[in-house]
C-alpha positions as CSV (number, residue, x, y, z in Angstrom):
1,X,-16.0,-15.9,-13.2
2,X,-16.4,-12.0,-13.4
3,X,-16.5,-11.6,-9.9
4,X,-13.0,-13.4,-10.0
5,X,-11.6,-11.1,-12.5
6,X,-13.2,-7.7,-10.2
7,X,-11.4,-8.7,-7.2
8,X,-8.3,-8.5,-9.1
9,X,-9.5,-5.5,-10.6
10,X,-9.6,-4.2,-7.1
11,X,-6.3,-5.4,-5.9
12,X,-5.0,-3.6,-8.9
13,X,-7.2,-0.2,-8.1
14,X,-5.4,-0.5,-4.6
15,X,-2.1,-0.9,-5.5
16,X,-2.6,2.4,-8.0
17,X,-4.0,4.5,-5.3
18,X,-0.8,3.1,-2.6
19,X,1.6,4.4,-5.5
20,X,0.4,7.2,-6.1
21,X,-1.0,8.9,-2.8
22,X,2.5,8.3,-0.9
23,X,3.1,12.2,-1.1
24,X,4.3,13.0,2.3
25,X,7.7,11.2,1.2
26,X,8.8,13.9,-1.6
27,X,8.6,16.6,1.0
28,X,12.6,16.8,1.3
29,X,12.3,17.4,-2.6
30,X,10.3,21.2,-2.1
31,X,11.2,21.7,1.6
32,X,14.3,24.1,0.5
33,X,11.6,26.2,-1.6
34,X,9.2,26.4,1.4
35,X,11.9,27.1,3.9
36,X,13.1,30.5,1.4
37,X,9.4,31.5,1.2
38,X,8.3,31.5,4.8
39,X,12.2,32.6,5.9
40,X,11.6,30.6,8.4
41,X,14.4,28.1,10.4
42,X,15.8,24.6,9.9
43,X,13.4,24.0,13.5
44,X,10.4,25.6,12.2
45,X,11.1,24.1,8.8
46,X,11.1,20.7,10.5
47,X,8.1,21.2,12.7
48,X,6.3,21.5,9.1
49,X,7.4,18.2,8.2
50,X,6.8,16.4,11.7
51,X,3.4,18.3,10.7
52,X,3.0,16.2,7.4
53,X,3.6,13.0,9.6
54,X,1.5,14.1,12.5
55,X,-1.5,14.4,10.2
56,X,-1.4,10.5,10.1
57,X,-2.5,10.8,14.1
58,X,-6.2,11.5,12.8
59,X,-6.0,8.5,10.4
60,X,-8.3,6.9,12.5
61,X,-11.3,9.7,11.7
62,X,-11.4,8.1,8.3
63,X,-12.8,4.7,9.9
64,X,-15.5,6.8,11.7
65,X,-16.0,7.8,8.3
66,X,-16.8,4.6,6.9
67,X,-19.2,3.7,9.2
68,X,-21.4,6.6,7.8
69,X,-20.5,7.3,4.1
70,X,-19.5,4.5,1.2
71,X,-16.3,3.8,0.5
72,X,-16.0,5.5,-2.5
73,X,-16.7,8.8,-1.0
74,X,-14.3,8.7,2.1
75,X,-11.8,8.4,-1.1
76,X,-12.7,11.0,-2.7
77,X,-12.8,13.2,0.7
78,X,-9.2,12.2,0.8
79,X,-8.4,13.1,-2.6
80,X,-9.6,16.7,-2.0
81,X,-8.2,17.3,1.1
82,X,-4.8,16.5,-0.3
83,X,-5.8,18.9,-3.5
84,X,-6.5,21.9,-1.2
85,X,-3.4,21.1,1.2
86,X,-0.5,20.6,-1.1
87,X,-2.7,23.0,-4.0
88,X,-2.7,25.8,-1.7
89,X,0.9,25.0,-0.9
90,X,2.1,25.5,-4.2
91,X,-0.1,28.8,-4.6
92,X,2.4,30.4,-1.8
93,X,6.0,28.5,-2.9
94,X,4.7,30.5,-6.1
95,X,4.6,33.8,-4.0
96,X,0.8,34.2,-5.7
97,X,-1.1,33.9,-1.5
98,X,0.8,35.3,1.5
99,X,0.1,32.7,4.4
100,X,1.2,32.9,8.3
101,X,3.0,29.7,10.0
102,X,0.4,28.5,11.3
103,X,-1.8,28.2,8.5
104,X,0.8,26.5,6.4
105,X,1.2,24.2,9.4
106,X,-2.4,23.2,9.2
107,X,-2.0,22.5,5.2
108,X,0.6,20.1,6.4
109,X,-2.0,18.2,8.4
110,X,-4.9,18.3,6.3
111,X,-2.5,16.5,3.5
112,X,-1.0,13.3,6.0
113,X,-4.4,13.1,7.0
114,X,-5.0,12.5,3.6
115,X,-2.8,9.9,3.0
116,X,-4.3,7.8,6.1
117,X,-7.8,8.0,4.6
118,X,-6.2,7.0,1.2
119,X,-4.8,3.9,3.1
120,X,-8.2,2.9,5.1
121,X,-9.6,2.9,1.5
122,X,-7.3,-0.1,0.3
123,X,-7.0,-1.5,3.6
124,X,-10.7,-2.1,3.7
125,X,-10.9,-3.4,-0.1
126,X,-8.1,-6.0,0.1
127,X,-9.7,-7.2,3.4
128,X,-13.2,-7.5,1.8
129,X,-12.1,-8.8,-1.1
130,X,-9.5,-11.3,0.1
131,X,-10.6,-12.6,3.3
132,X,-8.0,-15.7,3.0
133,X,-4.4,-13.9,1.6
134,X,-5.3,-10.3,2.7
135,X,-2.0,-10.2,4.5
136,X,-0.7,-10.6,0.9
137,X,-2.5,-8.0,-0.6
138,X,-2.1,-5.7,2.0
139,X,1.5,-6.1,2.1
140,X,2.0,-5.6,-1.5
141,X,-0.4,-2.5,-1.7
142,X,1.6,-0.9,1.2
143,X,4.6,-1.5,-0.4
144,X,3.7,1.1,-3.3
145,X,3.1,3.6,-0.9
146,X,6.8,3.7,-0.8
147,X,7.6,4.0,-4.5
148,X,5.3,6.9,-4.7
149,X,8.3,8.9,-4.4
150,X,10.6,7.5,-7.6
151,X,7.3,7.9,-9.4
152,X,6.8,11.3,-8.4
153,X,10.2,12.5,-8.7
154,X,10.2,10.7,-12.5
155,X,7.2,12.8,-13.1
156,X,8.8,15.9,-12.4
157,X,11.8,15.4,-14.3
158,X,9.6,14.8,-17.4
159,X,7.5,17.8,-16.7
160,X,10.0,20.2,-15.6
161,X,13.1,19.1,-14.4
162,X,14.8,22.9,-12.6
163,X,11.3,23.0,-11.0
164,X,10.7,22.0,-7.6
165,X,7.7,23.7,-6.7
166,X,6.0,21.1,-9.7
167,X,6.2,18.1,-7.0
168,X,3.4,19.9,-4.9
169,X,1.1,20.4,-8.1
170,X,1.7,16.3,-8.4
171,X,0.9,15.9,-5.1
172,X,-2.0,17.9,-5.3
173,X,-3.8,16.7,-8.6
174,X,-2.5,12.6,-9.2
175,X,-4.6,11.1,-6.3
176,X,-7.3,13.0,-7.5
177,X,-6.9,11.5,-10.8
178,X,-6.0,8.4,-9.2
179,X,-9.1,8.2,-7.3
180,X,-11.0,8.9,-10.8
181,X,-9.4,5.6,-12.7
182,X,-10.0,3.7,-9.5
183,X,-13.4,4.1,-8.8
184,X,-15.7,2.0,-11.5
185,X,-13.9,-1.4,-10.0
186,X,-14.4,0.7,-6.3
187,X,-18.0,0.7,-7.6
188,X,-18.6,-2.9,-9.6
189,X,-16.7,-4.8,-6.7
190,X,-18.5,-8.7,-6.8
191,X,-20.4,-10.2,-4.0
192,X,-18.4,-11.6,-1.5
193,X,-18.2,-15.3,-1.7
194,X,-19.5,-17.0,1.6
195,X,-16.7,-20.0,0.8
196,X,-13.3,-17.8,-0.1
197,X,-11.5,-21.1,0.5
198,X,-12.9,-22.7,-2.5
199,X,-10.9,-20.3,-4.8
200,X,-7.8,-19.6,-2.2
201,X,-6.0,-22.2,-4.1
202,X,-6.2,-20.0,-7.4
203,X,-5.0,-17.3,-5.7
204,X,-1.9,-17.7,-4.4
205,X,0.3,-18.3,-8.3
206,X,-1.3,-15.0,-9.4
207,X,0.0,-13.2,-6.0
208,X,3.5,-14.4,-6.9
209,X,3.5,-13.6,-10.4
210,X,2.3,-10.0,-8.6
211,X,5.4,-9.7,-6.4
212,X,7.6,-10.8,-8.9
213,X,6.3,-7.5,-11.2
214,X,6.7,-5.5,-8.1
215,X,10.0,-6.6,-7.7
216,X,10.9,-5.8,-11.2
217,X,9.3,-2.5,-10.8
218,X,11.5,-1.4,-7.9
219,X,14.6,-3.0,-9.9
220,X,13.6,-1.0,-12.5
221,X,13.2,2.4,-10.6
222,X,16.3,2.0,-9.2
223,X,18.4,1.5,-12.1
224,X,17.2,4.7,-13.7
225,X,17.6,6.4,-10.6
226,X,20.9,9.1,-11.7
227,X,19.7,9.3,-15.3
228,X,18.7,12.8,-15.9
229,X,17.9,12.1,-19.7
230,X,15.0,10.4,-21.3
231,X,12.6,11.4,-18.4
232,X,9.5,11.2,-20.1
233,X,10.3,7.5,-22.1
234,X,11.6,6.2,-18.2
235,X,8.5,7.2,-16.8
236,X,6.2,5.9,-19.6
237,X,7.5,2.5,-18.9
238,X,7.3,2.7,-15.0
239,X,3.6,3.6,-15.7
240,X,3.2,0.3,-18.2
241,X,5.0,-1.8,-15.4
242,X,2.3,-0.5,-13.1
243,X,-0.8,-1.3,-15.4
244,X,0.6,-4.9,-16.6
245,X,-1.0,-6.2,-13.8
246,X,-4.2,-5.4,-15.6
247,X,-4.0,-8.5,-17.5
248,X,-5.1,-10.9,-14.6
249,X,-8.7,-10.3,-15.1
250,X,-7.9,-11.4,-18.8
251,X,-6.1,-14.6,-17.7
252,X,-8.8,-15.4,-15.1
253,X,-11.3,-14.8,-17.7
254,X,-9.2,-17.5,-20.0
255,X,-8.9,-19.6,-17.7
256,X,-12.4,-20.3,-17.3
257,X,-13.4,-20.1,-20.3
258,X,-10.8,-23.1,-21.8
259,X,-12.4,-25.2,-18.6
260,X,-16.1,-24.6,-19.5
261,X,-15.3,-24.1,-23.3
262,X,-12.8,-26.5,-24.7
263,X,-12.1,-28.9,-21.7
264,X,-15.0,-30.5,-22.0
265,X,-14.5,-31.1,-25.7
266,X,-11.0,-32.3,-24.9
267,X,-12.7,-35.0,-22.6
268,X,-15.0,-35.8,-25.5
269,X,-12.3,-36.6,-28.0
270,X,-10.8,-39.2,-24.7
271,X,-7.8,-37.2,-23.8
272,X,-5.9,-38.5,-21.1
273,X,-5.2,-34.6,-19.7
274,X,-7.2,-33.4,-17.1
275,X,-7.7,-30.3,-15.8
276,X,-8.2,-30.5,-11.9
277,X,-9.4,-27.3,-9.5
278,X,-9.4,-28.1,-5.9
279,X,-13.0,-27.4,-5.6
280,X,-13.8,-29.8,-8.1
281,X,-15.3,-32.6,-6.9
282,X,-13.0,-35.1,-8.4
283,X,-10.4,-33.6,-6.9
284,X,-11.9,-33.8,-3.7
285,X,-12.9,-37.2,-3.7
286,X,-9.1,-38.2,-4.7
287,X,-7.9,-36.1,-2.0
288,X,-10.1,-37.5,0.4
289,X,-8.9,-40.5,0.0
290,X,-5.3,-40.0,-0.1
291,X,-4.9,-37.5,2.9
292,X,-4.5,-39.2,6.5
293,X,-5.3,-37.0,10.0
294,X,-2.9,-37.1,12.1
295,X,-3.6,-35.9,15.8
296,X,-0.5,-35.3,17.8
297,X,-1.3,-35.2,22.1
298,X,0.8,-32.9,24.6
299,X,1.4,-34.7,27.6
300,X,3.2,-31.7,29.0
301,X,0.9,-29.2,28.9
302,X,-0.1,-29.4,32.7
303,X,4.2,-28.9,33.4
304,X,4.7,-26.4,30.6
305,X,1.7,-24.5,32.7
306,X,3.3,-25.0,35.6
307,X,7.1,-23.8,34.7
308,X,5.8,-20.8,32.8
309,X,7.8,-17.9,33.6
310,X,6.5,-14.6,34.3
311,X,7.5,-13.2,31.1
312,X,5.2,-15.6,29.6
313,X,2.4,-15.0,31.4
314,X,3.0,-11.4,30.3
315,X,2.8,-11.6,26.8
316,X,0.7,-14.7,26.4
317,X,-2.2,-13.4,28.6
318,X,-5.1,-12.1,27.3
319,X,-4.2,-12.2,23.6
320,X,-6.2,-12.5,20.4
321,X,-7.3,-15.9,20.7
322,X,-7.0,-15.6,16.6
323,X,-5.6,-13.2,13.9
324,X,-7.4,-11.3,12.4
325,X,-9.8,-11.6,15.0
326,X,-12.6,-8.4,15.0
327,X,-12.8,-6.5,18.0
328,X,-14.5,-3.0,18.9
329,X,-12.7,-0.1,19.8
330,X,-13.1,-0.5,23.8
331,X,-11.9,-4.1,23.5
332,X,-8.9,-2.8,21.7
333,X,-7.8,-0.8,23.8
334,X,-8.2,-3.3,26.7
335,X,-5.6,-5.9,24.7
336,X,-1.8,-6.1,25.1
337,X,-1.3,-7.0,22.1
338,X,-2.5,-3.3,20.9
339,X,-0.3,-1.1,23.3
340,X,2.8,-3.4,22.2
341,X,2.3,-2.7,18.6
342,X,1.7,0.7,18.8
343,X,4.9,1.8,21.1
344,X,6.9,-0.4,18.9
345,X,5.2,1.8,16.1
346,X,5.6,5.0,17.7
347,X,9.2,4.7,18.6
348,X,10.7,3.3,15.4
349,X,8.0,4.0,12.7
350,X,9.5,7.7,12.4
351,X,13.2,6.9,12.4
352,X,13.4,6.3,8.1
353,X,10.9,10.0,8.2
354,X,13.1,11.7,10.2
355,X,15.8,10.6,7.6
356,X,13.1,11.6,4.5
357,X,12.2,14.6,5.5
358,X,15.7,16.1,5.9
359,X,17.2,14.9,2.2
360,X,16.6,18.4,0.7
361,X,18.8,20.0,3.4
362,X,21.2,17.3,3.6
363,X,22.0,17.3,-0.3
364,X,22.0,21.0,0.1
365,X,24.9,21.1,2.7
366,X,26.6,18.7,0.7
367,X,26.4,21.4,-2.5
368,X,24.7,18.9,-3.8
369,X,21.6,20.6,-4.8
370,X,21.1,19.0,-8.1
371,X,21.0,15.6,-6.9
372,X,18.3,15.8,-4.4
373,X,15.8,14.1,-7.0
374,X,18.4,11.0,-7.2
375,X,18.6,11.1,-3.7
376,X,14.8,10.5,-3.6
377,X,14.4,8.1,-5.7
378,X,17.3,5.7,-4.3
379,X,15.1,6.0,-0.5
380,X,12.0,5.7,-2.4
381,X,13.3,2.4,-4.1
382,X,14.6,1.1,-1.2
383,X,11.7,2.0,1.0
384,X,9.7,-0.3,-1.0
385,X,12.0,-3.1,-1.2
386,X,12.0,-3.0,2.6
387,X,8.0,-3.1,2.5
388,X,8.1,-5.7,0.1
389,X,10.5,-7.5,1.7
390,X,8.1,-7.8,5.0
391,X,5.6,-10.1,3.2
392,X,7.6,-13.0,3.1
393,X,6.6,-14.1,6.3
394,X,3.3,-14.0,5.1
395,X,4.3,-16.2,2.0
396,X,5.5,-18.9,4.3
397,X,2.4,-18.3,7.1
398,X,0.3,-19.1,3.6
């Protein structure tokens, strides 16, 4: 029962550190600021950017990381390098350092790098702890990455709303703090259970009720979008919709307890109700006996074999024999299946940052300086939807 209600605990840790370590996005909001202080060009300016991105290239120097320090520690790593990237970044925007290019371009790429390390962190935790709907829980944590924009851009507004520079003092001390509140359930996660079927069943109701709040959350950031007013109440309630989850250890808890506590008691008294789990073994005997196998034969497969084009024997040789299937790093890179994801990755994962990055100046050439927030939030909304909107496969697959 307790290690029921960590797991959740966890999902919830993960989908706090995903909203809140998504810093790279508010770039566009600052990048006008930064652009005035190094007087440098629209190019240069962009390189900085591209910088922010290219950061995420080393992402995969936080899973060497793993293999020799605990979890908990590679987040915290992250954490402080974001802290000393955007921190010292909002030391020079304030005219208080004098920095060359170069250096500034190095900040840049400490503080992607950060937010890959922040994303091995809750990759790894929703695959420990949810070895049978971990596509679920990844897709949902991922998909707050891309609100961490609205939320940033709310917090501004309540802080100081004619101050820019206050989004890289945001980005520099919220996944710190972040990392704080998430790591006693990082640290108390439960044992993982050698049978994660037995409780799959259980799982999946409390996942929708979770992507149901997360759609309400978007809905709710994008409705308050163009209101300048009333800041600080707006983003007190985003921050409730983002700890209501907390209750599912509560109803996992109550749960149990009314089926050790009061069910049996119920039973007593000769109700008729029953309460039936699908690893009970009542359950199983009755579905036992009402479920038939049914083995379906191909025939064809020596003529499909035959007839196969060569396109087919393209993509369907040498793949995965499973997903989800664990493979070392030599083994990847000897797999089709890799090199076809990441080119797909490479050439249209940067189209919506190339887009991001540029808001600042494209609000600006529209005189539309004052709007630029807005502007954020709206592609921060609707970033997330999109994410969001990318796990419904996995809802049918499920």
């Amino acid at each position: 029962m307790a290690g029921q209600s960590r797991k959740w605990m966890i999902l919830m840790a993960s989908i706090w550190i995903q909203a809140f370590t998504g810093t790279n996005f508010d770039f566009s909001a600052y990048s006008s600021e930064l652009k005035k202080v190094l007087d440098v060009s629209q190019v240069q300016l962009n390189n900085l950017a591209t910088a922010s991105d290219l950061g995420k290239a080393f992402g995969w120097s936080s899973g060497l990381a793993l293999k020799r320090l605990p979890l908990w520690l590679v987040m915290f790593i992250a954490a402080f390098m974001g802290l000393f990237g955007y921190g010292v970044q909002w030391l020079l925007i304030r005219r208080m350092v004098t920095l060359p290019y170069f250096v500034v371009f190095l900040l840049c790429l400490m503080a992607g790098c950060s937010i890959c390390w922040f994303n091995t962190v809750c990759f790894v935790l929703c695959t420990q702890n949810f070895p049978t709907y971990r596509p679920l829980a990844i897709s949902l944590t991922v998909s707050f990455n891309g609100v961490s924009a609205a939320l940033y851009s709310l917090a501004a507004k309540a802080i100081n709303s004619s101050s820019y520079t206050v989004y890289l003092l945001l980005n520099a001390f919220i996944p710190l703090f972040t990392s704080f509140a998430a790591l006693i359930p990082i640290l108390r996660q439960p044992i993982l259970n050698a049978h994660p079927s037995e409780t799959a069943h259980r799982d999946r109701p409390v996942f929708f009720f979770l992507y149901m709040l997360a759609i309400i959350t978007g809905l709710y950031l994008l409705l308050i979008a163009s209101v300048s007013s009333h800041a600080k109440l707006f983003f007190s309630g985003a921050t409730v919709l983002l700890f209501l989850p907390l209750g599912i250890p509560g109803m996992v808890y109550a749960r149990s307890w009314f089926k050790i506590s009061l069910y049996p008691k119920i039973l007593e008294k000769g109700s008729s109700f029953l309460l039936l789990d699908g690893d009970d073994d009542h359950y199983k005997e009755l579905d036992d006996g009402s479920n038939n196998s049914i083995t379906l034969t191909n025939d064809d497969n020596g003529s499909e074999n035959g007839n196969k084009g060569c396109w087919d024997m393209v993509i369907k040789s040498d793949r995965l024999e499973m997903l989800e299937e664990e493979h070392d790093l030599q083994k990847l890179l000897c797999r089709l299946d890799f090199w076809l994801y990441y080119f797909a990755y490479f050439c249209g994962g940067t189209i919506g940052l190339v887009y991001s990055n540029n808001l600042g100046q494209i609000a600006q050439s529209l005189g539309l300086d004052s709007s630029t927030s807005t502007l954020i939030t709206f592609y921060s909304s609707f970033s997330f939807f999109g994410r969001l909107l990318a796990a419904a496969p996995d809802f049918l697959r499920t």
